[in-house]
N, CA and C of each residue as an Amber inpcrd file, in Angstrom:
protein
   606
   3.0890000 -16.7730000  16.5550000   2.3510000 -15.8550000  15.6970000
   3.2900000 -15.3480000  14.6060000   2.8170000 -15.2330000  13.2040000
   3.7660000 -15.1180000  12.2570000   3.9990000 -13.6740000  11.8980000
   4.4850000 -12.6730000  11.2510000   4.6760000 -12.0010000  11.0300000
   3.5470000 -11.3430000  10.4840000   2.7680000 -11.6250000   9.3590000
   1.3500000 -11.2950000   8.9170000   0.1530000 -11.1640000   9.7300000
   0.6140000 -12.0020000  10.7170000  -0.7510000 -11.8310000  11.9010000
  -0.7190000 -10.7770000  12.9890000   0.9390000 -11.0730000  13.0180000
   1.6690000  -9.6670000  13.9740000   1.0600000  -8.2700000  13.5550000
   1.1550000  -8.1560000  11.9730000   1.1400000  -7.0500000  11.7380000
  -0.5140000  -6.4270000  11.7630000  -1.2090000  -7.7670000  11.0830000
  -2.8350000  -7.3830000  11.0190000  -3.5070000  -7.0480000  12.8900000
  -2.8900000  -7.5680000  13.5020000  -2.9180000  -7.2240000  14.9600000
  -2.6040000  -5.8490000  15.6760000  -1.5730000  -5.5920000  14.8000000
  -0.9690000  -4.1340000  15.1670000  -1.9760000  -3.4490000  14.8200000
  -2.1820000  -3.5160000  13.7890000  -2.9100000  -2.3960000  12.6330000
  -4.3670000  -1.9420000  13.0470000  -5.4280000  -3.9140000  13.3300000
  -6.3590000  -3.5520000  14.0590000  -6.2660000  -3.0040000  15.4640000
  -5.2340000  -2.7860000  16.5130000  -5.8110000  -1.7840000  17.5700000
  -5.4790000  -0.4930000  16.7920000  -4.8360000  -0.0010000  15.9240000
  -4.6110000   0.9120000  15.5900000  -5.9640000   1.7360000  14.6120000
  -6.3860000   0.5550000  14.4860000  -7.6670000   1.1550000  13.6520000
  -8.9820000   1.1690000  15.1050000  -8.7260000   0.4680000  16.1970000
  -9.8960000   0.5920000  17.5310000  -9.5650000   2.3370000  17.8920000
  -7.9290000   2.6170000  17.9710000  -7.4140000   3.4280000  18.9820000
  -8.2690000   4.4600000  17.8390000  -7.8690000   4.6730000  16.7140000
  -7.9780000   5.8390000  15.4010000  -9.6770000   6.3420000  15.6250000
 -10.6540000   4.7660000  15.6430000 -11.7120000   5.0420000  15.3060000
 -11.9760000   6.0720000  16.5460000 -11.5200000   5.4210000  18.1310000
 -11.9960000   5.7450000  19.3170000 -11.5760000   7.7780000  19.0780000
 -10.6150000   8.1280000  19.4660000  -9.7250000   9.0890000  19.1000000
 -10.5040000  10.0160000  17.9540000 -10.8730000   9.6230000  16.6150000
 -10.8760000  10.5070000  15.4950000 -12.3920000  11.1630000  15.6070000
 -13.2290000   9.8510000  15.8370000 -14.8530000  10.6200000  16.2940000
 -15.4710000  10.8850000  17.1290000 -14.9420000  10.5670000  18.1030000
 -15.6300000  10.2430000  19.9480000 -15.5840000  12.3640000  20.0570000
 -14.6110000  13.0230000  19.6910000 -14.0810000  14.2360000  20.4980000
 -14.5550000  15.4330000  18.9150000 -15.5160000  15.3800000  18.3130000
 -15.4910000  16.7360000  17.6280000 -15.5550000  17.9290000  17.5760000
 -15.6690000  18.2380000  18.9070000 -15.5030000  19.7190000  19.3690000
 -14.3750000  19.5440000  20.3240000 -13.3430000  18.8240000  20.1820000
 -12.1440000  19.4930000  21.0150000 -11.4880000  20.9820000  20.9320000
 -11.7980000  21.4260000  19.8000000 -11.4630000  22.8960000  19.0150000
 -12.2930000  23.7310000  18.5810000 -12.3470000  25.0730000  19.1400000
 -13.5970000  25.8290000  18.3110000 -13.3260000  25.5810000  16.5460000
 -14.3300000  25.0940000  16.0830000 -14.0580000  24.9880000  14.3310000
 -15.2550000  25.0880000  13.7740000 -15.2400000  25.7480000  12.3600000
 -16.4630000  26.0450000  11.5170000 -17.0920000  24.8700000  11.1410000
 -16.0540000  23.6450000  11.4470000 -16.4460000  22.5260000  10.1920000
 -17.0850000  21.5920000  11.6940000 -18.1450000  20.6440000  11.2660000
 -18.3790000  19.5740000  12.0900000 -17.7890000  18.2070000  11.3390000
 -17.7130000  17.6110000  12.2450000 -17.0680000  15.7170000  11.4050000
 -17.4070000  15.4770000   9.9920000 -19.6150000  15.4460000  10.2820000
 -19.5840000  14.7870000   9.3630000 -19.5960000  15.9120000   7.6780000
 -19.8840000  17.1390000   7.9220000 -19.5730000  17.6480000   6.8380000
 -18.9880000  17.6460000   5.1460000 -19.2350000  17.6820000   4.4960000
 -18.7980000  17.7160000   2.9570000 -18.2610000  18.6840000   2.4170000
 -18.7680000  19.5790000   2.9010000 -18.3520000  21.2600000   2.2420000
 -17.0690000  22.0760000   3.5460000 -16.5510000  22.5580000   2.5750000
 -15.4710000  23.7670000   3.5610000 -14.9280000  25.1650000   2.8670000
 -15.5610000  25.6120000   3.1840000 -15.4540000  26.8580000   2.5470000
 -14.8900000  27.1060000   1.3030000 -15.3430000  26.4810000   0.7370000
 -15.0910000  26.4860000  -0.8540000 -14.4390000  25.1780000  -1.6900000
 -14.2100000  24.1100000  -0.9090000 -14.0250000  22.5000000  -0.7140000
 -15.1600000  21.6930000  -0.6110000 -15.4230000  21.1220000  -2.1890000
 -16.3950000  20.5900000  -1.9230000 -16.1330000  18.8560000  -1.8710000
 -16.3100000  17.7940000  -1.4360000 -16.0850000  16.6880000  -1.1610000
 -17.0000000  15.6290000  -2.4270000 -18.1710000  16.2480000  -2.5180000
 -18.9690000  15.4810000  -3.0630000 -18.8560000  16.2030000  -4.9490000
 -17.9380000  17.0140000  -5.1390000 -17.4060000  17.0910000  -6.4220000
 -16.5930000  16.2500000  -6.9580000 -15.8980000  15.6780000  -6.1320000
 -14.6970000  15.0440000  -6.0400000 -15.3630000  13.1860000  -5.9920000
 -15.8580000  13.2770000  -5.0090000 -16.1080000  11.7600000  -4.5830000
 -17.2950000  11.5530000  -4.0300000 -17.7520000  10.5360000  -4.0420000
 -18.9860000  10.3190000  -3.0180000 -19.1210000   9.3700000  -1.7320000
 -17.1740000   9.0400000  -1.7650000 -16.6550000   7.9240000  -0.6750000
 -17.0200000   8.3400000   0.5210000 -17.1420000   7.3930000   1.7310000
 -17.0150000   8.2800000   2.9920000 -15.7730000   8.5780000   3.5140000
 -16.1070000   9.0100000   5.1140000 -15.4880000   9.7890000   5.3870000
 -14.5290000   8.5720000   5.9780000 -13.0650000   7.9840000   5.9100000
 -12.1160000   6.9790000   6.6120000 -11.8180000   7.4930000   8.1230000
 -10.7600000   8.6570000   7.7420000 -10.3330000   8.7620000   8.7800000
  -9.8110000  10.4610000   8.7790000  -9.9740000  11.0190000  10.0690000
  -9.6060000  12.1370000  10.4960000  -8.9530000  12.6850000  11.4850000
  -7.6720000  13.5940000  11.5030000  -6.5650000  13.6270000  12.5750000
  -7.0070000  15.3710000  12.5680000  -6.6120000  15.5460000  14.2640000
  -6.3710000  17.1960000  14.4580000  -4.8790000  17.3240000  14.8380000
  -4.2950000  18.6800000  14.8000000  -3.5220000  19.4730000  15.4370000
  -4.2020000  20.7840000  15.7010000  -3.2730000  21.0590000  16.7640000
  -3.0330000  22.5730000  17.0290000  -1.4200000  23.4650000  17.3840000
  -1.2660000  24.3300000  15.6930000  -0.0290000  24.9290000  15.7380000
   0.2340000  26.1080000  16.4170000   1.0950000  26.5120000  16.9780000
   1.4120000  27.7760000  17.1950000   2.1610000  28.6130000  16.1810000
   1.3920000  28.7580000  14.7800000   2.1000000  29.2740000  14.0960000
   0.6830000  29.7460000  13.2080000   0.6160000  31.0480000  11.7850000
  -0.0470000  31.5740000  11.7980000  -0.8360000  30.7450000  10.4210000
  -2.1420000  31.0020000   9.8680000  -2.6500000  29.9710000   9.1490000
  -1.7550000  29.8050000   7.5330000  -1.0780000  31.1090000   7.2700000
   0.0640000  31.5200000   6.2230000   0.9480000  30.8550000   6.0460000
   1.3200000  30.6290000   7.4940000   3.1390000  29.4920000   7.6050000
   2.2090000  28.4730000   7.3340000   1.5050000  27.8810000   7.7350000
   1.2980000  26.4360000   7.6700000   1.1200000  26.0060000   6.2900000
  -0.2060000  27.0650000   5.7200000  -0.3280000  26.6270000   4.2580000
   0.7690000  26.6760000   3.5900000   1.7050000  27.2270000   4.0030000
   2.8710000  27.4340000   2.9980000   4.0850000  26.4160000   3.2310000
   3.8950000  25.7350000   4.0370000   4.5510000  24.3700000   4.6910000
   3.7250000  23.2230000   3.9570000   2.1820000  23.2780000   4.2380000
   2.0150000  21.9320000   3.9560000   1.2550000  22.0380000   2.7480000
   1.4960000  23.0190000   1.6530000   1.3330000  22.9130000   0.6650000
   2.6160000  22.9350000  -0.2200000   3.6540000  23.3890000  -0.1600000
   5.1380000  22.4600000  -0.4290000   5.0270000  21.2020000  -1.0970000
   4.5880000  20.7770000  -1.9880000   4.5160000  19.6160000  -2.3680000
   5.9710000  18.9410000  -2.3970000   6.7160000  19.6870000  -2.9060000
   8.1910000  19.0170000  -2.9910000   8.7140000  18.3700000  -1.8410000
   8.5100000  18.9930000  -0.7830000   9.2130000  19.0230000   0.6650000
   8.4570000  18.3240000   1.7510000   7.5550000  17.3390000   0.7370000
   6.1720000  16.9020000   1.9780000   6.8650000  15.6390000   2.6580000
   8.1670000  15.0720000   2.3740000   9.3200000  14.4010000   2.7860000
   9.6840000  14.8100000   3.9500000   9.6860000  15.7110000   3.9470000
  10.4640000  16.2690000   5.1270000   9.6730000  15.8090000   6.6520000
   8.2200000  15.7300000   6.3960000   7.8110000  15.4200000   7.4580000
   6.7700000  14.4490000   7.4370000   6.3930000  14.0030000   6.3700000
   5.4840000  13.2000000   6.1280000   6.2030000  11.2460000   6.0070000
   6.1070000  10.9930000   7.1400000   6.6890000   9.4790000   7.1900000
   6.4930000   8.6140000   5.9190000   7.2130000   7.9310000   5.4150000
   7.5960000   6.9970000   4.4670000   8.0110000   7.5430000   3.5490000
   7.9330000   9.0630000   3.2970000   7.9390000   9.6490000   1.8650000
   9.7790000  10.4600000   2.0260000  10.7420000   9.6600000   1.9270000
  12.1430000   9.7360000   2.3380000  12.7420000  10.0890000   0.6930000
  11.9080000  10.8370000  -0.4930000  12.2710000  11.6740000  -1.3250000
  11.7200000  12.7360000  -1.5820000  12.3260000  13.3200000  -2.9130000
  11.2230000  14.8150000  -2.8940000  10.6710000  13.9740000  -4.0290000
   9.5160000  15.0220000  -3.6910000   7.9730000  14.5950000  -4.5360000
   8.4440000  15.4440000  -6.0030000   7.8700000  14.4900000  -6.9920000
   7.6950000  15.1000000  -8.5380000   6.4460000  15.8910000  -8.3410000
   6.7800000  17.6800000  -9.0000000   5.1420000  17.9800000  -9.0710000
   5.5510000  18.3880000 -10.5200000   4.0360000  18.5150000 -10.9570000
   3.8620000  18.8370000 -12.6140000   2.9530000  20.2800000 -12.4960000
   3.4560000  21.6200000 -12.9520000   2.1750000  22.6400000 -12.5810000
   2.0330000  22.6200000 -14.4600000   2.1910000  21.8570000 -15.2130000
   1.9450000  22.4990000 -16.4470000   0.5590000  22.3850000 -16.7090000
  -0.4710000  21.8880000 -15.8310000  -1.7390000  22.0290000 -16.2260000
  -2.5780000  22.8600000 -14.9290000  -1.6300000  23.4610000 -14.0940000
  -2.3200000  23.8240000 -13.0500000  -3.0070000  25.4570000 -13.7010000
  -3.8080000  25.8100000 -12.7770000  -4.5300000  26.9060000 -13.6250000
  -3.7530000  28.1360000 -13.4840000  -2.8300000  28.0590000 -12.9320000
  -1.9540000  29.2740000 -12.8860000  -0.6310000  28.4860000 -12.9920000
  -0.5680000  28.1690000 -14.1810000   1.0690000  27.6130000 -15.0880000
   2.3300000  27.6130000 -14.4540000   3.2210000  26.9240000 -13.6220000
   4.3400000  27.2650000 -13.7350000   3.8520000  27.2350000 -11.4910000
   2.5050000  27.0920000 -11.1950000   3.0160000  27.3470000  -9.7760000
   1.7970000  26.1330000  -9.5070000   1.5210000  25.9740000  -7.8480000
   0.6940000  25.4640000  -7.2170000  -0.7150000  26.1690000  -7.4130000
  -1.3840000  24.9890000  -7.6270000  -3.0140000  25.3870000  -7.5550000
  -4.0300000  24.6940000  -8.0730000  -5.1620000  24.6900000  -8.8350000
  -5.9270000  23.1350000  -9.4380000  -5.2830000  22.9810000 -10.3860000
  -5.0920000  21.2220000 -10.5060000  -4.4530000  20.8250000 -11.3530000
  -3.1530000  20.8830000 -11.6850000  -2.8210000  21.0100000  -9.9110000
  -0.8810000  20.4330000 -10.1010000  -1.1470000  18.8530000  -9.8670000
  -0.0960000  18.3460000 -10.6260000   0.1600000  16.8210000 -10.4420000
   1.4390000  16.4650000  -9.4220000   0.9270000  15.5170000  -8.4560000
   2.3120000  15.4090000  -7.4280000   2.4100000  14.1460000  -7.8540000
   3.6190000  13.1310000  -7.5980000   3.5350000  11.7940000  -7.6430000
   4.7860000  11.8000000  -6.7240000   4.2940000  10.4130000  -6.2350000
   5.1770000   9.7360000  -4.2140000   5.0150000   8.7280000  -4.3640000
   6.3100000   8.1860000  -3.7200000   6.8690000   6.8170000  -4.2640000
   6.8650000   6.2420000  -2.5180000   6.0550000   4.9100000  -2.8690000
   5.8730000   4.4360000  -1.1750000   6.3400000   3.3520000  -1.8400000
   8.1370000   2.7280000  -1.4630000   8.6310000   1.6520000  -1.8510000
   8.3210000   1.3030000  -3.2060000   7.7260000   0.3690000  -3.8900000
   7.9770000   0.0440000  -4.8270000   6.5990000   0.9800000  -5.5810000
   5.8310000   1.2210000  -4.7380000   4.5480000   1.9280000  -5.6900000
   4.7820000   3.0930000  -5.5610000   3.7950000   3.9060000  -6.5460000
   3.5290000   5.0010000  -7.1890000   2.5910000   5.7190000  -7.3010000
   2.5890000   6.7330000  -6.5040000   1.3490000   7.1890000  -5.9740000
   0.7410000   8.6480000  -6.9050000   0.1120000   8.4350000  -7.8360000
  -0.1170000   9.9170000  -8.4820000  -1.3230000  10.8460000  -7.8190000
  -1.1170000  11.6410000  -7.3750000  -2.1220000  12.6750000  -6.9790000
  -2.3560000  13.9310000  -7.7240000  -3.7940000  14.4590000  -7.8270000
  -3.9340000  15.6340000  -8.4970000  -4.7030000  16.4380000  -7.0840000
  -4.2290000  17.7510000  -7.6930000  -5.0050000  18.7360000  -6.6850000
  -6.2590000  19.6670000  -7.4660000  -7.5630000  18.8990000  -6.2380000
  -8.4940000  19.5160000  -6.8210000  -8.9840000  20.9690000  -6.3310000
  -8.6330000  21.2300000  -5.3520000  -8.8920000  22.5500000  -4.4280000
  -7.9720000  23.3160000  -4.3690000  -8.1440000  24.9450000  -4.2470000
  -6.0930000  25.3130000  -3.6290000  -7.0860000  26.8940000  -3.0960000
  -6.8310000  26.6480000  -1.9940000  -7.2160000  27.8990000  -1.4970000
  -6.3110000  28.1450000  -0.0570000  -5.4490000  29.3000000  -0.7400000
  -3.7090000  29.6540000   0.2920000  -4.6270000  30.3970000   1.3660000
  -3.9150000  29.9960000   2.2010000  -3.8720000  30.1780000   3.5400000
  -5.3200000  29.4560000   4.2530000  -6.1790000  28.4600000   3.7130000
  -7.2530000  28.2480000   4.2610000  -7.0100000  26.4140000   4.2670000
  -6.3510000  26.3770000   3.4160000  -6.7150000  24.2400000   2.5540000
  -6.3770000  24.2860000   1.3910000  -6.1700000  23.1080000   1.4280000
  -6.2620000  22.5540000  -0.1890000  -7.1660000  20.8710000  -0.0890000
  -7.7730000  20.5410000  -1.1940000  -7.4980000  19.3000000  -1.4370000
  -6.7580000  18.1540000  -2.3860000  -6.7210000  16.9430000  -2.3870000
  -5.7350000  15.8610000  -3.3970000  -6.4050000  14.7930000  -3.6140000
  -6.6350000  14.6790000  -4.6800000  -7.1700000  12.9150000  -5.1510000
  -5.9050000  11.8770000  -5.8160000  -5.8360000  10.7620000  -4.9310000
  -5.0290000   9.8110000  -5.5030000  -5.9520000   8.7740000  -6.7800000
  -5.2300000   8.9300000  -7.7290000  -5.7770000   8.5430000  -8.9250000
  -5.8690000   6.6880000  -8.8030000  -7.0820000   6.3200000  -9.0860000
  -7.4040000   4.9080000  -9.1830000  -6.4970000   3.7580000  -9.7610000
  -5.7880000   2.9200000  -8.9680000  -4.5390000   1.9300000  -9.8740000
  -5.4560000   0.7080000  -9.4220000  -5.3430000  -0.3320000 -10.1360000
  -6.0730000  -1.4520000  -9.8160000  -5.5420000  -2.3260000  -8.7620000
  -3.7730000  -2.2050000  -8.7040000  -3.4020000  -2.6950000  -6.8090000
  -3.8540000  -1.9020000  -6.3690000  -4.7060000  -0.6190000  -6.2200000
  -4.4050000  -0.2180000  -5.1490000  -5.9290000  -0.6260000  -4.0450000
  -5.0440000  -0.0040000  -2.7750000  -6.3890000  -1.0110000  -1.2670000
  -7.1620000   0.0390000  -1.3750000  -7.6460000   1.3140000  -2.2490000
  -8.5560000   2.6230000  -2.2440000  -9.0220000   2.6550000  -3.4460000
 -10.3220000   3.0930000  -3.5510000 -10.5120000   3.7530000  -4.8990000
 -11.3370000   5.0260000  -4.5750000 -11.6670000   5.8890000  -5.3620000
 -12.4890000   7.1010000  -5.3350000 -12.0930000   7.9540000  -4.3070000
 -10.5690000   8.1290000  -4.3390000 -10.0760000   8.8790000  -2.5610000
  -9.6090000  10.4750000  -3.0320000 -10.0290000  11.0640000  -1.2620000
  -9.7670000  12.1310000  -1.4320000  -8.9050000  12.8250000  -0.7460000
  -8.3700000  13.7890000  -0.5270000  -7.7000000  13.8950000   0.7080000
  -8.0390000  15.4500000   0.8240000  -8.7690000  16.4350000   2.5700000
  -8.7100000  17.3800000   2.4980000  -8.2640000  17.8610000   3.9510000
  -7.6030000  18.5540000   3.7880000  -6.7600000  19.8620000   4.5480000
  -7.8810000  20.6110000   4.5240000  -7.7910000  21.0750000   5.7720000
  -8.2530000  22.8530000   6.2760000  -7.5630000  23.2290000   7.1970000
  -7.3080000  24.6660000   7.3740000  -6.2530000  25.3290000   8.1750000
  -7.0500000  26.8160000   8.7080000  -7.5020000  26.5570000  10.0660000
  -8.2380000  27.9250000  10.2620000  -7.8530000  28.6790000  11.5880000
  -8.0000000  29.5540000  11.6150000  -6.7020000  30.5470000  12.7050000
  -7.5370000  30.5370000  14.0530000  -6.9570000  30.1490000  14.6160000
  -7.8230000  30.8250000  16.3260000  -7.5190000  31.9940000  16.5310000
  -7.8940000  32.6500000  17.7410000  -8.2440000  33.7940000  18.3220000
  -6.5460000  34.0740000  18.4880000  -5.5260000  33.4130000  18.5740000
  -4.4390000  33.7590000  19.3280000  -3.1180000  33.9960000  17.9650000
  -3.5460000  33.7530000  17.0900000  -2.4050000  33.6590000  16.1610000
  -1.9510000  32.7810000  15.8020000  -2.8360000  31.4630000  15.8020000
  -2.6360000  29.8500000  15.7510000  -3.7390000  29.3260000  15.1810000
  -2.8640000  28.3100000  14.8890000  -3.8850000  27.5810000  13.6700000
  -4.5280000  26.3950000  14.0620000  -5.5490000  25.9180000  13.6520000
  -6.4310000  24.6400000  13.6960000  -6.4040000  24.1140000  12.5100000
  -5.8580000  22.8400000  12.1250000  -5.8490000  21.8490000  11.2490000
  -6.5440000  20.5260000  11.3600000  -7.5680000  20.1940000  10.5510000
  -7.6970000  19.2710000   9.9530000  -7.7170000  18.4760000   8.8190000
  -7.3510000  17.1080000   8.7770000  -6.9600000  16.3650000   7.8170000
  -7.9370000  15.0670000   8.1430000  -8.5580000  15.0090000   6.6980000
  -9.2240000  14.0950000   6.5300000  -9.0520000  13.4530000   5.3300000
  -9.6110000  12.1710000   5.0260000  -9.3640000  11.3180000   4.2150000
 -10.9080000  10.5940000   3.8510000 -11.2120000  10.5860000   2.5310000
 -11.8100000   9.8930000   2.0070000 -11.9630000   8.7000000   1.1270000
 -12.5470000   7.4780000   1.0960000 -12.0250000   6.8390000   0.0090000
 -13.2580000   5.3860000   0.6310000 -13.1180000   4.6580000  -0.7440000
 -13.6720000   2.8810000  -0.7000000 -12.8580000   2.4850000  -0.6190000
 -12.9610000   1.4870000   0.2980000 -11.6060000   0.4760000   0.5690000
 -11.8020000  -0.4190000  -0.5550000 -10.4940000  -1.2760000  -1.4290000
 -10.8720000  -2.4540000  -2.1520000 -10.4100000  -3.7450000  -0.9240000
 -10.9970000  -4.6380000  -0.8180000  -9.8700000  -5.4870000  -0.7870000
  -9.5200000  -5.8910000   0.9960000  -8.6410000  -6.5320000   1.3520000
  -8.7190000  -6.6910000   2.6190000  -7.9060000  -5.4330000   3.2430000
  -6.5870000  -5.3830000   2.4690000  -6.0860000  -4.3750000   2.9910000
  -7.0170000  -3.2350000   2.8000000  -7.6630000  -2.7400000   1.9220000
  -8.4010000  -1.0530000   2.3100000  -9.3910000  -1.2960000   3.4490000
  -9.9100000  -2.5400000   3.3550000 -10.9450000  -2.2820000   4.7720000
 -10.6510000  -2.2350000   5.9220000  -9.1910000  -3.2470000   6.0660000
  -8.5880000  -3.4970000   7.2680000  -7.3940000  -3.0470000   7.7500000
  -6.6130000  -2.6040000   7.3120000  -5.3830000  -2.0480000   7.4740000
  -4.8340000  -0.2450000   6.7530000  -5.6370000  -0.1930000   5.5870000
  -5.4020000   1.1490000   5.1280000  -5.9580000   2.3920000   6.1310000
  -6.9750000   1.5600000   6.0640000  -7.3770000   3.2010000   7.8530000
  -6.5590000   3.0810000   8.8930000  -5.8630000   2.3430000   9.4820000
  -4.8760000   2.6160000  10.6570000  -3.6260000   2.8400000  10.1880000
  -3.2920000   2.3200000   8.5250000  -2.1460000   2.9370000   8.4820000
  -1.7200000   4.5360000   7.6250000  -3.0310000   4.6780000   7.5510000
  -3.0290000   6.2830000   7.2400000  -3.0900000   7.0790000   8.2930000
  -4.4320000   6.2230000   9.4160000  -4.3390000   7.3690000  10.2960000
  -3.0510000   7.5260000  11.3930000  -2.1120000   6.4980000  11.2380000
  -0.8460000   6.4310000  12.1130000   0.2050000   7.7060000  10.9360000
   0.0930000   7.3020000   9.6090000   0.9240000   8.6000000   9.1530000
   0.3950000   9.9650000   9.2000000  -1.0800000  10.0590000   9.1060000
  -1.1470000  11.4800000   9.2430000  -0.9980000  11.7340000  10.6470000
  -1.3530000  11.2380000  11.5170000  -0.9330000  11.9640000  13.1890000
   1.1090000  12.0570000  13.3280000   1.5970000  11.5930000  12.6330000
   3.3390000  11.1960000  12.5490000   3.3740000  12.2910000  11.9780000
   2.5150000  12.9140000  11.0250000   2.9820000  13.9350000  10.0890000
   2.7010000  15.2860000  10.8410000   2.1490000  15.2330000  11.5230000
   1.2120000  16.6310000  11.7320000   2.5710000  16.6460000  13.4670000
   2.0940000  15.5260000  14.3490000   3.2920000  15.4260000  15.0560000
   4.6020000  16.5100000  14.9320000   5.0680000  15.9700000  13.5540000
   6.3580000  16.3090000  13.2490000   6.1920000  18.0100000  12.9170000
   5.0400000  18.4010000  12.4090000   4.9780000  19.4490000  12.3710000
   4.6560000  20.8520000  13.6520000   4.2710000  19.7910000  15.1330000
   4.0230000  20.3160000  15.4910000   5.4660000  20.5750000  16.3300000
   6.3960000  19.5170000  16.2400000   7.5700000  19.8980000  16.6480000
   8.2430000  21.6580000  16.0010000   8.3140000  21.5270000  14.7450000
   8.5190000  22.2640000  13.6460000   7.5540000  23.6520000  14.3360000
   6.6550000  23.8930000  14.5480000   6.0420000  25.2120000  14.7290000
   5.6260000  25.7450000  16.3330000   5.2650000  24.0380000  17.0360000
   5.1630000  24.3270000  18.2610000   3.7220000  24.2700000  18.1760000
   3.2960000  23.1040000  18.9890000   1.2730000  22.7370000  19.0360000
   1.5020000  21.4970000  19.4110000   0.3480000  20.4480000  19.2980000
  -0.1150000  19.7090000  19.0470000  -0.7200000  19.2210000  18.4690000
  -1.0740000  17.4760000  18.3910000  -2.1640000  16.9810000  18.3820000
  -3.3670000  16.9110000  18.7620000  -4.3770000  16.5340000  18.5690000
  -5.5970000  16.4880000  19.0260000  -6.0500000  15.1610000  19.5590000
């Protein structure tokens, strides 16, 4: 078996394990939001895109919904725990609506090996979510994608996170391999964070 088959092999149980895992359990956590949802408290999905829904990862932090947003809205520092991304991120706030900081219309761009990933932020609401659209390149295995965060506090002083992903696959890789290998980095990412604050996964 060659290396290409190795890998499309990997990827599809990873996309059986993701699918089994991401929708089978939507109430593992008391949460406002259900799966299939569009809207989040002031996040709207269908402003943005009209893709479905790919793929979706939980945690649960022991830390308060403040630290987190303020961790995983860090654009610079999303290196730190976000697998493959082994620099700091370029952000641009000169068009964000509050100049000079984070909020709609900061520009991030992340370099995955040889590509170039530009994202804009369409949502920014601290301490609750944000969301990010990766801008349309013609390699790329996505088009019309979205990406949204929510961060909502339980009863104890801890937070509930979800991360979801939207987008059309192009291509073989977006249909076949981009959903398991997102949903393997966002659970790596959130993972790492839960080392960092103390929680889990979902």
């Amino acid at each position: 078996m060659n290396f290409l088959s190795k890998t499309l092999m990997f990827f599809s149980i990873l996309t059986l394990l993701q699918a089994c895992s991401s929708y089978e359990h939507p109430d593992d956590f008391t949460t406002q939001f259900k799966v299939g949802d569009r809207s989040f408290g002031g996040i709207s999905v269908n402003d943005v895109t009209s893709a479905p829904l790919q793929v979706i990862v939980r945690a649960h932090f022991d830390a308060s919904a403040e630290q987190v947003f303020s961790r995983m809205g860090d654009h610079k520092k999303l290196g730190e725990w976000i697998p493959f991304l082994d620099h700091e991120i370029q952000v641009n706030n000169r068009h964000s609506i509050t100049p000079g900081k984070n909020n709609v219309g900061t520009v991030r761009v992340c370099l995955f090996g040889d590509k170039t990933l530009t994202e804009d932020i369409k949502h920014w609401l601290p301490g609750k979510g944000y969301s990010y659209s990766a801008r349309n390149t013609p390699t790329s295995p996505m088009k019309n994608h979205m990406g949204v965060i929510t961060i909502e506090e339980d009863s104890k002083g801890g937070s509930l996170i979800t991360w979801r992903q939207y987008f059309e696959p192009t291509g073989f890789k977006g249909k076949y391999i981009m959903p398991a290998m997102m949903s393997y980095m966002l659970n790596k990412a959130l993972d790492n964070l839960s080392e960092e604050f103390g929680g889990t996964t979902i």
